[in-house]
Biopython code that builds the backbone (N, CA, C, O; Angstrom):
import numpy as np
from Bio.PDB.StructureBuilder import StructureBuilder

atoms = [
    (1, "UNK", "N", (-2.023, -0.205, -37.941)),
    (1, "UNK", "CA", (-1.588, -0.933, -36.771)),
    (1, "UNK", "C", (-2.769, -1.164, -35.821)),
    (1, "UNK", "O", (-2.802, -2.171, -35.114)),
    (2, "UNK", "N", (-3.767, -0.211, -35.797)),
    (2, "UNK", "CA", (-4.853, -0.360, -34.618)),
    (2, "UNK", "C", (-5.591, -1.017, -35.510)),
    (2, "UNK", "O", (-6.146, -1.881, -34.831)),
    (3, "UNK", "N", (-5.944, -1.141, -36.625)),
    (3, "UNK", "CA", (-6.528, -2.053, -37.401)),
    (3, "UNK", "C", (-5.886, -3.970, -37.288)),
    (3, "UNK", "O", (-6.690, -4.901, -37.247)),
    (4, "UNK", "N", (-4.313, -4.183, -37.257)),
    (4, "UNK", "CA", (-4.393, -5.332, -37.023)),
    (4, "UNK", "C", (-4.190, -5.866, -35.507)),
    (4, "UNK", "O", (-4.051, -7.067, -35.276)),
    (5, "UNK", "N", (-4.183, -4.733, -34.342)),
    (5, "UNK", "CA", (-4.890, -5.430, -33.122)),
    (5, "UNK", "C", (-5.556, -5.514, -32.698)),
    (5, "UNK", "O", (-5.511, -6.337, -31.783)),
    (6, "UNK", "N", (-6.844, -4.752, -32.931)),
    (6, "UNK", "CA", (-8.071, -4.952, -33.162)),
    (6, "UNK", "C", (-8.400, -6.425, -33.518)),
    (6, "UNK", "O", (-9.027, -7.186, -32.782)),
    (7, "UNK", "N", (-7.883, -6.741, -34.777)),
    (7, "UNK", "CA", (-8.455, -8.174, -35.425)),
    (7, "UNK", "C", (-7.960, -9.282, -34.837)),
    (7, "UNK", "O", (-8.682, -10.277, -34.912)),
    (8, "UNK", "N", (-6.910, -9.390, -34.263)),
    (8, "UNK", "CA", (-5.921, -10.251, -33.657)),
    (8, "UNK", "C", (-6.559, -11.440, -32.638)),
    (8, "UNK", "O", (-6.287, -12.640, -32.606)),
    (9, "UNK", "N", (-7.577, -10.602, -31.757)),
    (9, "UNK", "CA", (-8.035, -11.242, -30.756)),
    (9, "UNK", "C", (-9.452, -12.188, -31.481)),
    (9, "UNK", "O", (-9.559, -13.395, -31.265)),
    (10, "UNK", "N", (-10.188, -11.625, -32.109)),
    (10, "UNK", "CA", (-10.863, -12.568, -32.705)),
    (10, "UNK", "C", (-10.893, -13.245, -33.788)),
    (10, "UNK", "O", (-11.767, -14.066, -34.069)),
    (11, "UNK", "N", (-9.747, -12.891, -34.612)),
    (11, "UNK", "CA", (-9.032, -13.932, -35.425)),
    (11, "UNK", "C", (-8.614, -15.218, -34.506)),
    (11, "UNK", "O", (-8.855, -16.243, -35.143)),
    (12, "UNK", "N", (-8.139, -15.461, -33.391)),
    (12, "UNK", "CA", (-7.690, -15.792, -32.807)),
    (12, "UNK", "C", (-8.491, -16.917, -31.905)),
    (12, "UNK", "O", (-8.222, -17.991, -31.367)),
    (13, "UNK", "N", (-9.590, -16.079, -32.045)),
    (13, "UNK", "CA", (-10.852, -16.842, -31.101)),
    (13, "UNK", "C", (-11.433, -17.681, -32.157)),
    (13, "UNK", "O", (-12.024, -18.705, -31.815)),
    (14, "UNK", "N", (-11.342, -17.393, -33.319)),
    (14, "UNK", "CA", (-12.106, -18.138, -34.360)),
    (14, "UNK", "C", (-11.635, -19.310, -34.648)),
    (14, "UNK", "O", (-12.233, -20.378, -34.784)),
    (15, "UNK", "N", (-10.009, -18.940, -34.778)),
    (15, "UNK", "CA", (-9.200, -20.621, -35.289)),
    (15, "UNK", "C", (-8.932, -21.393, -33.959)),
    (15, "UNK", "O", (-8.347, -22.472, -33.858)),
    (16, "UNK", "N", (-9.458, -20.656, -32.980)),
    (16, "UNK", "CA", (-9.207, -22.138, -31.527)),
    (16, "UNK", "C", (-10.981, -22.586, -31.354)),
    (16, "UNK", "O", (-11.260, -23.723, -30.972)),
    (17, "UNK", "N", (-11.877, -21.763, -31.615)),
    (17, "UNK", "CA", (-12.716, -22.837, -32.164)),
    (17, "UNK", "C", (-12.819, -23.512, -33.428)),
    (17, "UNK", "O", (-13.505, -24.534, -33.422)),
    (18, "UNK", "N", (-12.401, -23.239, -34.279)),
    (18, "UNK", "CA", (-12.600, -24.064, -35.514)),
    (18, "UNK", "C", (-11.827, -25.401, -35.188)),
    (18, "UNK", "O", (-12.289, -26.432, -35.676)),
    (19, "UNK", "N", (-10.677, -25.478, -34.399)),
    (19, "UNK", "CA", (-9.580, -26.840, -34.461)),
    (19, "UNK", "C", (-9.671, -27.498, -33.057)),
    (19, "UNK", "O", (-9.120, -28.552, -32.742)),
    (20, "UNK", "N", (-10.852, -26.314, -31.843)),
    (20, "UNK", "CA", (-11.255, -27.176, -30.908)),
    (20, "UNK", "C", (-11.541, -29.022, -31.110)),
    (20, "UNK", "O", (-11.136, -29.965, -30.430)),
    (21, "UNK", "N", (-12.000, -28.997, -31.768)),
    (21, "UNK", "CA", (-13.025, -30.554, -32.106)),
    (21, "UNK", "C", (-11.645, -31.552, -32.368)),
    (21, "UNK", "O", (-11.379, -32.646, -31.871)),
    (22, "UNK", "N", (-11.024, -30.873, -33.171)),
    (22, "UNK", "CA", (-9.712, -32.244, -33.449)),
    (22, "UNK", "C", (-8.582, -31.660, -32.653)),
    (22, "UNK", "O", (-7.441, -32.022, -32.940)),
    (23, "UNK", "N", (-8.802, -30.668, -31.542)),
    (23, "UNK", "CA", (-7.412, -30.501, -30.907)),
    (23, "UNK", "C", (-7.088, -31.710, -29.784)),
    (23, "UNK", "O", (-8.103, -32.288, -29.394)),
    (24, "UNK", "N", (-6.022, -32.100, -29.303)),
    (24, "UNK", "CA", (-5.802, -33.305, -28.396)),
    (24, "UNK", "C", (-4.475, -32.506, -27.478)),
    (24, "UNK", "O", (-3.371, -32.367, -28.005)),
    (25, "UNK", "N", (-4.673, -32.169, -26.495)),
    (25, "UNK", "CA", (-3.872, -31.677, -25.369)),
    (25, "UNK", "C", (-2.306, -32.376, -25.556)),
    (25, "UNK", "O", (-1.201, -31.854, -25.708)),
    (26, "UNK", "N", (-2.733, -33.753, -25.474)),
    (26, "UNK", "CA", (-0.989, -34.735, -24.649)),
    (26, "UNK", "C", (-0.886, -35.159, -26.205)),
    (26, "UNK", "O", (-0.533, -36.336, -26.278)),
    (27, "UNK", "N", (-1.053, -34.658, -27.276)),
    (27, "UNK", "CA", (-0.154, -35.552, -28.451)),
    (27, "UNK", "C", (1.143, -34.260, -29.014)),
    (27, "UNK", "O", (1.091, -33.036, -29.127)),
    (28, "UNK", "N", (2.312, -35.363, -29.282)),
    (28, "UNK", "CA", (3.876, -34.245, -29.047)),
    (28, "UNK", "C", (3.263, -33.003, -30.068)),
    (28, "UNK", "O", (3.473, -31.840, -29.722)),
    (29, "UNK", "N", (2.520, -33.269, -31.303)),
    (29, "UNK", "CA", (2.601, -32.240, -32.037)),
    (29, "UNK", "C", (1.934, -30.567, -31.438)),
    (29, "UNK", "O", (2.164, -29.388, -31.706)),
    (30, "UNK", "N", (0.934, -31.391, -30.424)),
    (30, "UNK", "CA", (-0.026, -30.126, -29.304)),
    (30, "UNK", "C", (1.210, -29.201, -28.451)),
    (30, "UNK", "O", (1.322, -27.977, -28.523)),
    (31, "UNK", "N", (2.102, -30.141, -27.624)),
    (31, "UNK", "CA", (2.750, -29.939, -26.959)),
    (31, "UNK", "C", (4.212, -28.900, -27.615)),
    (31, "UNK", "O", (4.855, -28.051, -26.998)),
    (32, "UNK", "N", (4.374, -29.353, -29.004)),
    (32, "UNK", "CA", (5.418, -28.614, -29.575)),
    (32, "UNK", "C", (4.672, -27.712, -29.713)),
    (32, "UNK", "O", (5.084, -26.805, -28.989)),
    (33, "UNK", "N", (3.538, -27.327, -30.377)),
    (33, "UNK", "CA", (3.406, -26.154, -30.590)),
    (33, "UNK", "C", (2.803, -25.045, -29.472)),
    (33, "UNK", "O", (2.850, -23.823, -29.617)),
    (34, "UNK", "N", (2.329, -25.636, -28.527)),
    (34, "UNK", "CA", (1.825, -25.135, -27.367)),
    (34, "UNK", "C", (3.582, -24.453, -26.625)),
    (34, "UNK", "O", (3.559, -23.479, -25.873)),
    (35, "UNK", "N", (4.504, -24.926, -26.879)),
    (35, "UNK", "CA", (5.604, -24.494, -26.649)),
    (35, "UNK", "C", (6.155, -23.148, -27.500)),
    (35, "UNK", "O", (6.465, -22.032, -27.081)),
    (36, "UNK", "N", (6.152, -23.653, -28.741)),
    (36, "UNK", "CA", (5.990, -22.677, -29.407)),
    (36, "UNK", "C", (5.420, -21.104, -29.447)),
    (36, "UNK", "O", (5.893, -20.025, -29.803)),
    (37, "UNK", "N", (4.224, -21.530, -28.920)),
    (37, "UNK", "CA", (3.623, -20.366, -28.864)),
    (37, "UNK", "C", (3.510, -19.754, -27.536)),
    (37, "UNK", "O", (2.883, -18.700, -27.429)),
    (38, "UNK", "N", (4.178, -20.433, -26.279)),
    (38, "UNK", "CA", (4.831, -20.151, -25.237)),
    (38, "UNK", "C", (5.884, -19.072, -25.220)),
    (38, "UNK", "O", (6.094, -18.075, -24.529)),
    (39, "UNK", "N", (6.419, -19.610, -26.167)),
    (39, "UNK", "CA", (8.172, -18.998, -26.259)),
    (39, "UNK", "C", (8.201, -17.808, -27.528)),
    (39, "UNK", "O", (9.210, -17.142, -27.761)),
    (40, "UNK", "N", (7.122, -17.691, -28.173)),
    (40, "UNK", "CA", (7.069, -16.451, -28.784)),
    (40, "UNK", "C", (6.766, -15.541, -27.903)),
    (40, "UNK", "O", (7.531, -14.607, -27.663)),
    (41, "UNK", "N", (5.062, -15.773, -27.028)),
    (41, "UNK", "CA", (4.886, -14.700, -26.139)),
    (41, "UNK", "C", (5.910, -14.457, -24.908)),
    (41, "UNK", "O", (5.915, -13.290, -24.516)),
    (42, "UNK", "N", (6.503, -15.064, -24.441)),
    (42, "UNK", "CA", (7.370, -14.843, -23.987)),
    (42, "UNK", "C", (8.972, -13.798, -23.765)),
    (42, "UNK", "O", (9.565, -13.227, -22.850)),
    (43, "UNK", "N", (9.168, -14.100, -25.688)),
    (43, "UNK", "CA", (9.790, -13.343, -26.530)),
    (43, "UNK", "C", (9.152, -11.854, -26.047)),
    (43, "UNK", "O", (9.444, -10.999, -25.211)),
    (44, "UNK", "N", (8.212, -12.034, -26.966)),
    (44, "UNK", "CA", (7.460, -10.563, -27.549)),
    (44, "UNK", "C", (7.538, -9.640, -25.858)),
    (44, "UNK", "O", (7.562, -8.412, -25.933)),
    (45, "UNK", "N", (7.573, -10.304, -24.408)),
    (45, "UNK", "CA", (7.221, -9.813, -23.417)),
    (45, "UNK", "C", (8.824, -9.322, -22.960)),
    (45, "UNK", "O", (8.989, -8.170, -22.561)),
    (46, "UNK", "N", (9.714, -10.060, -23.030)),
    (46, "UNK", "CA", (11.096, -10.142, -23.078)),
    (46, "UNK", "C", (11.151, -8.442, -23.709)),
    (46, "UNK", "O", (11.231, -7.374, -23.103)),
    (47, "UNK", "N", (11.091, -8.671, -24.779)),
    (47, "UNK", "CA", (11.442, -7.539, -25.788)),
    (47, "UNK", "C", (10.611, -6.329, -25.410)),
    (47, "UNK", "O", (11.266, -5.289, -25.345)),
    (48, "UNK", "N", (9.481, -6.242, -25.179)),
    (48, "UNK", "CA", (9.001, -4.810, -24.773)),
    (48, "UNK", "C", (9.566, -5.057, -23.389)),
    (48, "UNK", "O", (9.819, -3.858, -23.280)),
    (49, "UNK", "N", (9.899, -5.450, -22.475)),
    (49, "UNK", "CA", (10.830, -5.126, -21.445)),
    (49, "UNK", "C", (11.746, -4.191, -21.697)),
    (49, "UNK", "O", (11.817, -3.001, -21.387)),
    (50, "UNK", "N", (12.555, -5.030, -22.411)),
    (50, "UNK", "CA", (14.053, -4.556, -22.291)),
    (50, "UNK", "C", (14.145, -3.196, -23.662)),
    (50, "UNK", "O", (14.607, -2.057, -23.600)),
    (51, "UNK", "N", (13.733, -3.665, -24.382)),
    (51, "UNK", "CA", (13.939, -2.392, -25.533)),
    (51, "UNK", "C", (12.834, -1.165, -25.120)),
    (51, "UNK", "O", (13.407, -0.087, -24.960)),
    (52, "UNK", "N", (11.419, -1.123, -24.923)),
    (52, "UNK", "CA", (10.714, -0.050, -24.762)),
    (52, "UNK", "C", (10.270, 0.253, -23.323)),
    (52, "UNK", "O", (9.532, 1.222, -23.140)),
    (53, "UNK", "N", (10.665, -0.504, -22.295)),
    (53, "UNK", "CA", (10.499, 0.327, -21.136)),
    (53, "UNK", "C", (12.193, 0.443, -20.235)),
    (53, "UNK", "O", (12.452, 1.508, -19.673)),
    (54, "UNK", "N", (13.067, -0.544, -20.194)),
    (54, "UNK", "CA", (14.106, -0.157, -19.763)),
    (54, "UNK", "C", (14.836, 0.768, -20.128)),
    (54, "UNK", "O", (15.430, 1.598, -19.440)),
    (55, "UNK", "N", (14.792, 0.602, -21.512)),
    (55, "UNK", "CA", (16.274, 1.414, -22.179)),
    (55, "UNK", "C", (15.498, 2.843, -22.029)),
    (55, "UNK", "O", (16.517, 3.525, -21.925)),
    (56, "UNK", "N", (14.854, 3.417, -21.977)),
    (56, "UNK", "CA", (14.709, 4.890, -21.746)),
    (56, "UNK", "C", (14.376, 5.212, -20.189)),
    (56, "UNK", "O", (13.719, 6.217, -19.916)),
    (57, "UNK", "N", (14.890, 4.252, -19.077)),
    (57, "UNK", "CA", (15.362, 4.460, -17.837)),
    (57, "UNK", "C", (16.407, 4.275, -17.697)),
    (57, "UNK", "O", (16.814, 4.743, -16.634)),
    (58, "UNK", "N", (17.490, 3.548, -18.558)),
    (58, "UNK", "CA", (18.960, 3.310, -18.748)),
    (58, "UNK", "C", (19.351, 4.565, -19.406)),
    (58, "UNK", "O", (20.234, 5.202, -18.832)),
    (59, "UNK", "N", (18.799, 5.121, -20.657)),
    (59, "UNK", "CA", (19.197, 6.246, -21.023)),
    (59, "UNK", "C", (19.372, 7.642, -20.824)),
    (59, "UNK", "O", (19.991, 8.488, -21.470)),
    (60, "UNK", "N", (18.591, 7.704, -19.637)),
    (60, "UNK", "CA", (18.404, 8.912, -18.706)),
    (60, "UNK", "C", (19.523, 9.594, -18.478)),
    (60, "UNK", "O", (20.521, 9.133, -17.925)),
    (61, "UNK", "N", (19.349, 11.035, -19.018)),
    (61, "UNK", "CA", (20.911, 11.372, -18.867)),
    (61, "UNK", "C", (21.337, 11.864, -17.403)),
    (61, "UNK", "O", (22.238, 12.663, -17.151)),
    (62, "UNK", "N", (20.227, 11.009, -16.201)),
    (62, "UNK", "CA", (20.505, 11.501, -15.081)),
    (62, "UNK", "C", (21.512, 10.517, -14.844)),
    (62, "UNK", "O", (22.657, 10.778, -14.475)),
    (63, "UNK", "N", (20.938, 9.099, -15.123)),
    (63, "UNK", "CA", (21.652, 7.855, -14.710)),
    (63, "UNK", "C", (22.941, 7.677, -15.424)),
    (63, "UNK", "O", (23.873, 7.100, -14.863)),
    (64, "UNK", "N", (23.039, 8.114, -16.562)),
    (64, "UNK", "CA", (24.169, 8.245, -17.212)),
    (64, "UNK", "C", (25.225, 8.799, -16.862)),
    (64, "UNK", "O", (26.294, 8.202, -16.985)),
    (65, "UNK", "N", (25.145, 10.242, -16.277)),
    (65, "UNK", "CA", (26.256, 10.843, -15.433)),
    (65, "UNK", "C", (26.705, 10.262, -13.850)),
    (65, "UNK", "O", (27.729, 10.579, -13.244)),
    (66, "UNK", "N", (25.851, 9.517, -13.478)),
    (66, "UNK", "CA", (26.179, 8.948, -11.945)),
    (66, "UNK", "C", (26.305, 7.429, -12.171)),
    (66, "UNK", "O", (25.350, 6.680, -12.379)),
    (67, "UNK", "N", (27.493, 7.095, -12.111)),
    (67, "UNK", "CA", (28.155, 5.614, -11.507)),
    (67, "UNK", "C", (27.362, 5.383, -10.637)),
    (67, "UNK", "O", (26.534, 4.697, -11.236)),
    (68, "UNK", "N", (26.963, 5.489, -9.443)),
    (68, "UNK", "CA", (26.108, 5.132, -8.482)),
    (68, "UNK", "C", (25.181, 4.407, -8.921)),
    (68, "UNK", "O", (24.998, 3.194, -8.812)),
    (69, "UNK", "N", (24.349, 5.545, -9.645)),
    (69, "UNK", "CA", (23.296, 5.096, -10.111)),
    (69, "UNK", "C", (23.113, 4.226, -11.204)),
    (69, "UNK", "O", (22.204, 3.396, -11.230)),
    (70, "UNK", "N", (23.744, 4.345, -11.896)),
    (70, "UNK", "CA", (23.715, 3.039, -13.210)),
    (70, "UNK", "C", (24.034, 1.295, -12.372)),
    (70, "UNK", "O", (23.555, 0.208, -12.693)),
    (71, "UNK", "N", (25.222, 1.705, -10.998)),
    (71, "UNK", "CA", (25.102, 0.168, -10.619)),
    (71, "UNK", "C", (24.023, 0.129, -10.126)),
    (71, "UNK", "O", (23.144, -0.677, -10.432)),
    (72, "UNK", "N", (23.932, 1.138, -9.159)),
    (72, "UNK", "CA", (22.175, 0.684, -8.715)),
    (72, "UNK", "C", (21.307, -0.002, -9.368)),
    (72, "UNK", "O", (20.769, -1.061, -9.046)),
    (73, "UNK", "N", (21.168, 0.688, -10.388)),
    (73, "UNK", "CA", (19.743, 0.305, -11.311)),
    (73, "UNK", "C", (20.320, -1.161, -12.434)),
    (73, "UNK", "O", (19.500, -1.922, -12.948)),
    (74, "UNK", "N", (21.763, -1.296, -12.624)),
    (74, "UNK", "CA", (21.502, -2.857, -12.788)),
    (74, "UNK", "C", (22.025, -3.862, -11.494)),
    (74, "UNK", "O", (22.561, -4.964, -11.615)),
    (75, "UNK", "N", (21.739, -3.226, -10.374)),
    (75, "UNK", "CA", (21.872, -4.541, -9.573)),
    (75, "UNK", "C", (20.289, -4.623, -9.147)),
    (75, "UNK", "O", (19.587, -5.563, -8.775)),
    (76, "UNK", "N", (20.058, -3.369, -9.342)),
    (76, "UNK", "CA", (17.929, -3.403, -9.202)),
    (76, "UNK", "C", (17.650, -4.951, -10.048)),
    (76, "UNK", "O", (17.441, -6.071, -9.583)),
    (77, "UNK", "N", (17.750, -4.461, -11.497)),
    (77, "UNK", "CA", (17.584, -5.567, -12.424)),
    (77, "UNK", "C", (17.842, -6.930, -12.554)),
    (77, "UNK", "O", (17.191, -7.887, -12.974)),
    (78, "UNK", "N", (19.011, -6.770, -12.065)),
    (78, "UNK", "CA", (19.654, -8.618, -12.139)),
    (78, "UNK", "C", (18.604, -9.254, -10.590)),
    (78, "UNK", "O", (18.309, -10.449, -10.567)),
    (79, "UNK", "N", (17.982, -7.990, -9.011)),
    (79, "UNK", "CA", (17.362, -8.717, -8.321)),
    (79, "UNK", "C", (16.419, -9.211, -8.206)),
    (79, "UNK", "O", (16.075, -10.066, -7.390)),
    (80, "UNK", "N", (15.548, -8.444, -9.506)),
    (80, "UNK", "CA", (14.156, -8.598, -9.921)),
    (80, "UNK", "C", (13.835, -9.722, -11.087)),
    (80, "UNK", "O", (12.814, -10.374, -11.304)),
    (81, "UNK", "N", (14.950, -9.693, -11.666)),
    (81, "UNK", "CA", (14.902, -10.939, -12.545)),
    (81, "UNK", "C", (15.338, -12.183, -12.338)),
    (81, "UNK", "O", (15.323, -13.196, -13.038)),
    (82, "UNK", "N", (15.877, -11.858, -10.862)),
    (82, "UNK", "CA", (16.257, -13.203, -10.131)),
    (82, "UNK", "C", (15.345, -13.587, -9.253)),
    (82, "UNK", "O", (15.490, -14.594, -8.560)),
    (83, "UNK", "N", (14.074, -12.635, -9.190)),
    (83, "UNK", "CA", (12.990, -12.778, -7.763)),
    (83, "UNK", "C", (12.394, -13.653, -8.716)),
    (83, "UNK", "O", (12.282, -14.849, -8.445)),
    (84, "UNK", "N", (11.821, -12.981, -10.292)),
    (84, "UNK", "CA", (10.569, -13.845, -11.248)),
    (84, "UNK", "C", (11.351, -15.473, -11.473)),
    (84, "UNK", "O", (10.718, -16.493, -11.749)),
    (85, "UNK", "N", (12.316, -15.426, -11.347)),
    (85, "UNK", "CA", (13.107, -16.693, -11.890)),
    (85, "UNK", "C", (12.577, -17.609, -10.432)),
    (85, "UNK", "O", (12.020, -18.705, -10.489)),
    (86, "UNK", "N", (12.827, -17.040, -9.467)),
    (86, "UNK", "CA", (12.545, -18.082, -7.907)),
    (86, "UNK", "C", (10.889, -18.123, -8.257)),
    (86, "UNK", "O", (10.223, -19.154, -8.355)),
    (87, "UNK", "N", (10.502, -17.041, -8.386)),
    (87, "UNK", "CA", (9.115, -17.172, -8.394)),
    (87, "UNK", "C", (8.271, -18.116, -9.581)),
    (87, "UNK", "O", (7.198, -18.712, -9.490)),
    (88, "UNK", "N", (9.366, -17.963, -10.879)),
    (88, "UNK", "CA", (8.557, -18.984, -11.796)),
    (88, "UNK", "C", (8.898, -20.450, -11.579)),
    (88, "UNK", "O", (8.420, -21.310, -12.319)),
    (89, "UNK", "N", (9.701, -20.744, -10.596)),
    (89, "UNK", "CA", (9.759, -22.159, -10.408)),
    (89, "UNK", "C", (8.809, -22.785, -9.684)),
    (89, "UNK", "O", (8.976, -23.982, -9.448)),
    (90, "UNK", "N", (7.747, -22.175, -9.238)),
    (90, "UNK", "CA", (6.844, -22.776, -8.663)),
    (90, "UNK", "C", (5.306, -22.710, -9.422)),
    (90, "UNK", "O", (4.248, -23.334, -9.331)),
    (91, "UNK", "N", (5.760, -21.740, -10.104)),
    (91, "UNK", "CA", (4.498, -21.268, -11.178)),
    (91, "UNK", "C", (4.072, -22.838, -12.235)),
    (91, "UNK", "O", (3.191, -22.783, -13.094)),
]
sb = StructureBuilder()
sb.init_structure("model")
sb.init_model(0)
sb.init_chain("A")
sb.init_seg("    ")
for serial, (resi, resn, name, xyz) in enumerate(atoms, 1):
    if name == "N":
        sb.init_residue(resn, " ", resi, " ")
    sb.init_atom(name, np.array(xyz, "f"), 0.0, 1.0, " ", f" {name:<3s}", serial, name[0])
structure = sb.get_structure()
């Protein structure tokens, strides 16, 4: 695993110069995939959210025994994901 993120980044650097020369910003096929690869990282950021840093603050068997606290901590959530949402509309 530390072997393929290690390589990742300059694998990475290699094929955006190699396709620099024939890449074209505004043609749909740039734009689909520039989306594409939007909405994976996006994904991938989504997902270590919610699966490896929330759920073992949801699972807490402190929060678990207190009603209080479980609404608390998802009305925390729904306000913070409603702040990035105001905030990415200007982004």
């Amino acid at each position: 695993m530390v072997l393929f993120f290690s390589l990742t980044t300059p694998v990475g650097i290699g094929i955006g110069i190699g396709i620099s020369s024939r890449y074209k910003e505004n043609t749909p096929a740039a734009l689909i995939l520039e989306g594409l690869f939007n909405a994976a990282s996006a994904g991938t950021l989504i997902y270590m959210a919610l699966v490896d840093l929330l759920a073992a603050d949801f699972m807490n068997p402190k929060i678990q025994k207190n009603v209080k606290l479980q609404v608390g901590a998802n009305v925390s959530l729904l306000f913070g994901a409603g702040c990035m949402s105001l905030i990415a509309k200007w982004a």
